[in-house]
N, C-alpha and C positions, 0 to 999 in steps of 0.2 A: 504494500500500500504506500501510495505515496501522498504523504501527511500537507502536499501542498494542495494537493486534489481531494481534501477527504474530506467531509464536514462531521462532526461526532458533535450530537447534543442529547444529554441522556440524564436522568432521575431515577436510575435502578443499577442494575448490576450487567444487563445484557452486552453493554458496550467493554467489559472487560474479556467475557466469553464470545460472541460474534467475529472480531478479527482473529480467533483464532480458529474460528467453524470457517472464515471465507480463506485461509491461509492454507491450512488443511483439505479443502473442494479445490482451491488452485493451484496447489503440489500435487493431485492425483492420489496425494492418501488417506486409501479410501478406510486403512485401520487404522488411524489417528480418530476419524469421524465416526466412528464406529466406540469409538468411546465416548463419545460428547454424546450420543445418543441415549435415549432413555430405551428399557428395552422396548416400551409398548410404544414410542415415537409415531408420528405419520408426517410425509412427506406429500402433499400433494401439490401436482401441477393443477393450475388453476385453468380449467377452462370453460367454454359454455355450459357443457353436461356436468354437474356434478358428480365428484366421484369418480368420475372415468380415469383419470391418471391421479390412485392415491395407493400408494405405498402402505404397510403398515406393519409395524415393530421395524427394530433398527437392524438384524439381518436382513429383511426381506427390501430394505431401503437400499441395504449398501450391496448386499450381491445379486438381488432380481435387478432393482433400478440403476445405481449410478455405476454399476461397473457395465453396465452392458450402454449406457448413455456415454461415456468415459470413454470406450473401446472402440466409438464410432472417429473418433480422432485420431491424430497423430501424435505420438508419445508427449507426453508432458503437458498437453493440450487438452481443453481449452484452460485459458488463465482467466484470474478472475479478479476485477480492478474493484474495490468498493468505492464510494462516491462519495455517501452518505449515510451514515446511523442514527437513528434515534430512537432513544429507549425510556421506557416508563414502567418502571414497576421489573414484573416478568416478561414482557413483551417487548422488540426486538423492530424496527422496520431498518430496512437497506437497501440503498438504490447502488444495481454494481453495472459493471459492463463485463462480457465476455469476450475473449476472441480466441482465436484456435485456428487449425488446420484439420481438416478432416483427413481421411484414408486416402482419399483420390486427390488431396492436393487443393481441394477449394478452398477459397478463407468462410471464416464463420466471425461475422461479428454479431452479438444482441443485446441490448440492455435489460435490466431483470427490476421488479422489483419484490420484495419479500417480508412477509409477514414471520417473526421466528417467536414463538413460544418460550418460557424455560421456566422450569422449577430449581431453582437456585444456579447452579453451573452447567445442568443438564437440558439440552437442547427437549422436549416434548412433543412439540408442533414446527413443521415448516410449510407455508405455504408461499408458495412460486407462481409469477407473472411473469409471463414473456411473449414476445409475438410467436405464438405457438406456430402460424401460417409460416414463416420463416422458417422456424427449427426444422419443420418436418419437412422444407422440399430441400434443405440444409444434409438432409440425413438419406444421403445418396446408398444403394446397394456398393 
């Protein structure tokens, strides 16, 4: 992160845990985050249909969803820029940017934004905004 590009404005404790949840997503490790997880966690992507991309407990997060999201990339890829934090209480918002390489060499760029949960240190809830229409014609065979 780069602290000239970040905005941090927080009244809880999320902002000491969340640079280390988006540090963790943008090194690709995916068993660093796999501890920040609470076991019953859900991760969903946020789209029209509810519920259509929701994860749920912290295995089924990191090895059904982000390692096979992860995998569609090129090693070390995508990274992941945060912008802005602001936290109140247990609850977490962050506006980040992505970029990557995928398999076949295209770029991926999107900005996110995200709703995160936590019971003390422990990640609980994450819910994910993105131009979903982008991701998926992003995500070439």
């Amino acid at each position: 992160m780069n602290a000239a590009e970040q905005q941090v404005l927080h009244d809880g404790d999320g902002c000491d845990v969340v640079p280390a949840f988006f540090t963790a997503l943008s090194d690709g490790d995916l068993e660093a985050l796999r501890t920040m997880l609470h076991p019953d966690a859900t991760w969903e992507v946020m789209r029209a249909a509810p519920g259509e991309r929701l994860a749920v407990g912290r295995d089924s997060i990191i090895d059904d969803f982000l390692a096979p999201v992860r995998g569609r990339f090129a090693a070390g890829d995508p990274k992941v820029t945060v912008r802005t934090l602001i936290a109140a209480g247990g609850l977490v918002a962050a506006e980040t940017q992505a970029d990557g390489t995928m398999l076949d060499g295209s770029e991926y760029h999107n900005r996110y934004a995200w709703m995160i949960e936590l019971d003390g240190t422990v990640v609980t809830a994450v819910r994910e905004y993105m131009d979903t229409a982008y991701a998926r014609t992003s995500y070439r065979p």
